[in-house]
TORPA-4810 file (N, C-alpha, C, O; in nm, 3 decimals):
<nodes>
NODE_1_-2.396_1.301_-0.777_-2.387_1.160_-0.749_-2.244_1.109_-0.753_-2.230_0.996_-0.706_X
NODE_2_-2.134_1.168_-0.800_-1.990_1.123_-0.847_-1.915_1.160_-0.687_-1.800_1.121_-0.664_X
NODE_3_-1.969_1.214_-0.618_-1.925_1.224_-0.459_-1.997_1.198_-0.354_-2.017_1.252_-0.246_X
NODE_4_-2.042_1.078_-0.424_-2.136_0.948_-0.330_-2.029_0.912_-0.215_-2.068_0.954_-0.106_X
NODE_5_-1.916_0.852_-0.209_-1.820_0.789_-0.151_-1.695_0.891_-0.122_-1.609_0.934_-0.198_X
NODE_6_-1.722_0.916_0.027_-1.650_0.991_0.054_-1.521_0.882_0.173_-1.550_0.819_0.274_X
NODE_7_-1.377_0.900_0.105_-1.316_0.779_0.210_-1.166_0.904_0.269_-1.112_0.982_0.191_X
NODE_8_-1.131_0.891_0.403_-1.004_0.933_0.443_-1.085_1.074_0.467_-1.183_1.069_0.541_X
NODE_9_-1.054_1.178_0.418_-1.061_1.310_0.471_-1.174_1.378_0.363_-1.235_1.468_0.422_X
NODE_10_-1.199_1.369_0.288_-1.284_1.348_0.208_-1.232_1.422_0.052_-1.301_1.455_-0.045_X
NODE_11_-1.119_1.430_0.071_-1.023_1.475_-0.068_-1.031_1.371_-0.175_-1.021_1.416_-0.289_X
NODE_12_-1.048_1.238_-0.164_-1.042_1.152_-0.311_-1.215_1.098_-0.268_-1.276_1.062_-0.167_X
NODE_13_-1.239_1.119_-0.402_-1.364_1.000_-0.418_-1.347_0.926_-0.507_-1.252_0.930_-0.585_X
NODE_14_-1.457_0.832_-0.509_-1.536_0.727_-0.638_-1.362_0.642_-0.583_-1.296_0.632_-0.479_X
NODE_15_-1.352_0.596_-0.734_-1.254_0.437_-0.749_-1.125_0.495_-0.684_-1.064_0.419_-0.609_X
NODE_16_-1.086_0.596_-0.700_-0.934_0.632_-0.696_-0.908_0.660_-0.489_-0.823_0.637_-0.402_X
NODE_17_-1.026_0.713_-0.501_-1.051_0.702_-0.307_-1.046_0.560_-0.242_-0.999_0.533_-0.132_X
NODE_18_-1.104_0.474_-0.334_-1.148_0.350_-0.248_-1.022_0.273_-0.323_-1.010_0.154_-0.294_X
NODE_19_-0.952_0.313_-0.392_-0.795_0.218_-0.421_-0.660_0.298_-0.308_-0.578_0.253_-0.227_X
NODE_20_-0.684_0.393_-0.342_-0.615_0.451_-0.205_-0.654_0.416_-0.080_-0.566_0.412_0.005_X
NODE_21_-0.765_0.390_-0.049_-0.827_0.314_0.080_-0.729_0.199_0.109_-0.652_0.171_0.202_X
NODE_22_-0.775_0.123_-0.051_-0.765_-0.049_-0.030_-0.546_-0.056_-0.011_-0.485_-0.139_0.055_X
NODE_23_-0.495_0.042_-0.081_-0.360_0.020_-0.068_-0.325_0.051_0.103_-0.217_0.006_0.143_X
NODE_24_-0.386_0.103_0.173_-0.371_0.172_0.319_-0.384_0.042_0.398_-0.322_0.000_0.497_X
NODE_25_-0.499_-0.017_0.314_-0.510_-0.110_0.460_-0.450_-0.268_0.403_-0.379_-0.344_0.467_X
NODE_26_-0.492_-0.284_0.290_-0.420_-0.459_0.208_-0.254_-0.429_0.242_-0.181_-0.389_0.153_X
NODE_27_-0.220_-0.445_0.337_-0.014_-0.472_0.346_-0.012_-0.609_0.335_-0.117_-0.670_0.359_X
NODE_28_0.097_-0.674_0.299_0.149_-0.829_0.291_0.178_-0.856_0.429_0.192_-0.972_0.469_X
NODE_29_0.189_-0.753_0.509_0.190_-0.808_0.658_0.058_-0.875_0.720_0.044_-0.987_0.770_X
NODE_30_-0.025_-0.783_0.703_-0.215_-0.827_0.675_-0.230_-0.953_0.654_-0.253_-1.040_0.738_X
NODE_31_-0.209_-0.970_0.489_-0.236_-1.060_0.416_-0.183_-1.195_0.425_-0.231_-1.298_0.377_X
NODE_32_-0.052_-1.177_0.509_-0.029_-1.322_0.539_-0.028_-1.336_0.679_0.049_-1.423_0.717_X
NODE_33_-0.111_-1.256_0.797_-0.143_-1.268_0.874_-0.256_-1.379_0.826_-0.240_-1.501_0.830_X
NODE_34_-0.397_-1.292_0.767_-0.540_-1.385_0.749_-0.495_-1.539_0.673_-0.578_-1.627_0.691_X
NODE_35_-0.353_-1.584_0.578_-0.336_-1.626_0.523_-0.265_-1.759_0.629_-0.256_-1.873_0.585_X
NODE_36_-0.232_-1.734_0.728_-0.179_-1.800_0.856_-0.282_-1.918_0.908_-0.285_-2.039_0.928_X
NODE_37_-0.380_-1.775_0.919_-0.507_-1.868_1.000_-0.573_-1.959_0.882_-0.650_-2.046_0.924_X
NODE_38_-0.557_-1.954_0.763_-0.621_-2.030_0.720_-0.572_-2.172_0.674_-0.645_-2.268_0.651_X
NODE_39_-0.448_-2.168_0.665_-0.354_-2.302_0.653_-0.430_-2.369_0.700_-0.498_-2.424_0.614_X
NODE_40_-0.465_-2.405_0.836_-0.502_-2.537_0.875_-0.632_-2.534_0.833_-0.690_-2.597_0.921_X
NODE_41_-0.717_-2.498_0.747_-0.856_-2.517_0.691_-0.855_-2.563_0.550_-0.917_-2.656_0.498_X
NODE_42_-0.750_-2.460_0.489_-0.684_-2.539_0.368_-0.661_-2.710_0.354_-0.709_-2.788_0.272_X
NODE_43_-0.561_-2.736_0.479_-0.510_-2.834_0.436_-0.576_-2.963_0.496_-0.540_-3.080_0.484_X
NODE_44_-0.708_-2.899_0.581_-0.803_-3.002_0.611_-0.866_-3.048_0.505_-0.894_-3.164_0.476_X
NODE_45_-0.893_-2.912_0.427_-1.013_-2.936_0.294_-0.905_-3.053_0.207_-0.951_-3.148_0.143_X
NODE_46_-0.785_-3.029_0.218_-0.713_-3.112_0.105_-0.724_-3.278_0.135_-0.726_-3.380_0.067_X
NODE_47_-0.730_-3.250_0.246_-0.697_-3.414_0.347_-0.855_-3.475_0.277_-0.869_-3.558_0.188_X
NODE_48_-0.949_-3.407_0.345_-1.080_-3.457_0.365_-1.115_-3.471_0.167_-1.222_-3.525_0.137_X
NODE_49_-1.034_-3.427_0.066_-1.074_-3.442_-0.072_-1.014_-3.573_-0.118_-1.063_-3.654_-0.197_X
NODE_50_-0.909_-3.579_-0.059_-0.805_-3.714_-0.094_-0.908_-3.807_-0.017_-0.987_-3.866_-0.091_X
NODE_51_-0.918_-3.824_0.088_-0.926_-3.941_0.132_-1.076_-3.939_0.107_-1.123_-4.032_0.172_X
NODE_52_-1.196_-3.859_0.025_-1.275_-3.891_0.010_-1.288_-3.972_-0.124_-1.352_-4.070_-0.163_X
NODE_53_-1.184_-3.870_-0.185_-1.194_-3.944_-0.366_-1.144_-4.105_-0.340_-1.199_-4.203_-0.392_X
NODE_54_-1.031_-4.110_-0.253_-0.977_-4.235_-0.207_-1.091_-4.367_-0.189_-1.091_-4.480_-0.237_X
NODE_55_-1.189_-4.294_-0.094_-1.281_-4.375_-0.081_-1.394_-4.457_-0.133_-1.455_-4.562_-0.112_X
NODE_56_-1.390_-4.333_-0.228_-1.517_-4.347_-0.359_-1.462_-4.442_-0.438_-1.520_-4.550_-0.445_X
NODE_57_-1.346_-4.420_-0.509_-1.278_-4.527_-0.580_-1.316_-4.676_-0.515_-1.373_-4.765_-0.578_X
NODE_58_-1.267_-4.686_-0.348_-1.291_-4.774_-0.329_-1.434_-4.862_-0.377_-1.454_-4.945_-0.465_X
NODE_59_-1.515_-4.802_-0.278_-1.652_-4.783_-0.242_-1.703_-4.867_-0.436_-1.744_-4.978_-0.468_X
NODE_60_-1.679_-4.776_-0.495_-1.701_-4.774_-0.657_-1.676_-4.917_-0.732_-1.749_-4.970_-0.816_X
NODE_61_-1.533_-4.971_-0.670_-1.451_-5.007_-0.740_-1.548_-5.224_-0.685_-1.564_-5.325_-0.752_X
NODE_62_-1.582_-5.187_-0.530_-1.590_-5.296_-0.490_-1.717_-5.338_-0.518_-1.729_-5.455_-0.483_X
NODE_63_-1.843_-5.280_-0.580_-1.973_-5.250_-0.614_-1.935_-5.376_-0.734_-1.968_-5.494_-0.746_X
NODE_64_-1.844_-5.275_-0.817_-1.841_-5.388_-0.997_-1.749_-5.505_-0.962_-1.717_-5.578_-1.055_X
NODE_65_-1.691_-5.539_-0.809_-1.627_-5.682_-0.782_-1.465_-5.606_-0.800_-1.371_-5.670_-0.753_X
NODE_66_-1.436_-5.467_-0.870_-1.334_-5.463_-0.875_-1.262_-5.347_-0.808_-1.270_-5.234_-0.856_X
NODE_67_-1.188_-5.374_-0.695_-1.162_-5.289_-0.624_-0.964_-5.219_-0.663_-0.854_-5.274_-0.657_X
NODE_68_-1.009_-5.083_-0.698_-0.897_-5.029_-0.739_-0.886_-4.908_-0.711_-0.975_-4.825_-0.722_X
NODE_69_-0.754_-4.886_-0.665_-0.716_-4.792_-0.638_-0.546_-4.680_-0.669_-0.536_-4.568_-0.619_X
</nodes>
């Protein structure tokens, strides 16, 4: 069972195969490729948190007569 996971040529198994895997393919070139595309989802989520908390305050604030922000 300890040569369940066979990765590359089939010389490393188990953890030490699949960290040698993961160093082959995780490069910082990679990583801030996927890290590119996600900026603009990021900084939607940031927009859309502000201006929701923004709102609530409002929303909140004008309920008890007192609107603050």
């Amino acid at each position: 069972m300890s040569n369940l996971f066979f990765i590359g040529d089939g010389t490393s198994t188990g953890i030490a195969g699949l960290a040698d895997a993961l160093k082959g393919i995780l490069t910082t070139d990679a990583f801030l490729g996927a890290l590119t595309t996600l900026v603009p989802v990021i900084g939607g989520v940031l927009i859309f948190a502000f201006v929701y908390r923004t709102v609530r305050k409002l929303v909140n604030g004008s309920q008890k007569g007192k609107a603050k922000i």
